[in-house]
C-alpha positions in Angstrom: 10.7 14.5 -5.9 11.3 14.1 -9.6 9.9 11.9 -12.1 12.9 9.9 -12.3 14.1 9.3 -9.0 12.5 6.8 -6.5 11.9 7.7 -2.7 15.0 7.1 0.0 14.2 5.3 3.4 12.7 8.5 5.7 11.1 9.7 2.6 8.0 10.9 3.1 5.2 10.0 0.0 1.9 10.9 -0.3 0.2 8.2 -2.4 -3.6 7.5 -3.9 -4.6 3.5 -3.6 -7.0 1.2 -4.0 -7.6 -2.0 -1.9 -8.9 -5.3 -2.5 -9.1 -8.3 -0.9 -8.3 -11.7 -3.6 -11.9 -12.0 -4.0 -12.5 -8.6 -6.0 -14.0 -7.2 -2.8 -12.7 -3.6 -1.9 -11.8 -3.0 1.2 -10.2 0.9 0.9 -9.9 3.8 -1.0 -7.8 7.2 -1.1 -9.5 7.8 -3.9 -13.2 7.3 -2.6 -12.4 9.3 -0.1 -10.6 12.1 -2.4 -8.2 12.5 0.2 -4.8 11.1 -0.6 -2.2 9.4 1.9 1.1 9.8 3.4 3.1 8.0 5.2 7.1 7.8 6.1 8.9 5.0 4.0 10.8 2.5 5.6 9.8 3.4 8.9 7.0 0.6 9.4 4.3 2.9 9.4 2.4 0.8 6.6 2.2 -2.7 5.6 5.6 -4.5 4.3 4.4 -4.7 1.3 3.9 -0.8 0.9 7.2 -0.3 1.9 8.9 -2.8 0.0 6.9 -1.5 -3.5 6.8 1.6 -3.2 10.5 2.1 -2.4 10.8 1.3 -6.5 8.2 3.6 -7.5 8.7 6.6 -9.0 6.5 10.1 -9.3 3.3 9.5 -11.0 3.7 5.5 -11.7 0.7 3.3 -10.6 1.8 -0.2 -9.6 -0.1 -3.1 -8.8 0.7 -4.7 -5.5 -0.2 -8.7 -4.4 0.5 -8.3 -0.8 1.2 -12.4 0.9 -0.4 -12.5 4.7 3.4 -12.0 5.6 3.5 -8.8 3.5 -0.1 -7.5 4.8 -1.2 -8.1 7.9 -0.7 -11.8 8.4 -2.7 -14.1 11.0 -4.4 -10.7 12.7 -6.0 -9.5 9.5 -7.5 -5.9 10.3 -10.6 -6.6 11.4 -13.7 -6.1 10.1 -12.6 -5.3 6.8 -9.5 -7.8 6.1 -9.7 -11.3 7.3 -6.2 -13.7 9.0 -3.9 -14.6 6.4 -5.8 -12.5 3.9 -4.0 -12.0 0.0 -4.7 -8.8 -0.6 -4.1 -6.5 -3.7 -3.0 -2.8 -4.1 -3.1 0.0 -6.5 -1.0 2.6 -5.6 
């Protein structure tokens, strides 16, 4: 896309992020990893959060995400990296 539009629901984007839980301690990297990520928007493929945010993005913005439990991945956490009702925080 261009620089000026944001993503439509069934989008695909391909993002870089960074991960941390409210603590300061990372959890995930694209960018360690040098290997970005895609994912379909809208389509619950990633956390609500992700979907909600980056529906408002646009082409080469970085945004700064506090995901709620609710938003993230709530009383299940994603264990062994994010702990239940975990506050986590994004760069994408």
């Amino acid at each position: 896309g261009s620089g000026t539009e944001s993503p439509m629901i069934g989008d695909k984007v391909t993002v870089h992020y960074t991960g941390w839980l409210l603590d300061g301690t990372k959890f995930d990297s694209s960018l360690d990893r040098r290997d970005k990520f895609s994912f379909v928007l809208g389509k619950g493929e990633v956390i609500k959060a992700w979907d909600i945010a980056v529906a408002t993005m646009k082409v080469g913005e970085i945004c700064r995400i506090t995901c709620k439990p609710e938003y993230a991945y709530g009383s299940a956490g994603s264990p062994p990296k994010i702990p239940a009702n975990a506050t986590l925080i994004f760069e994408v």
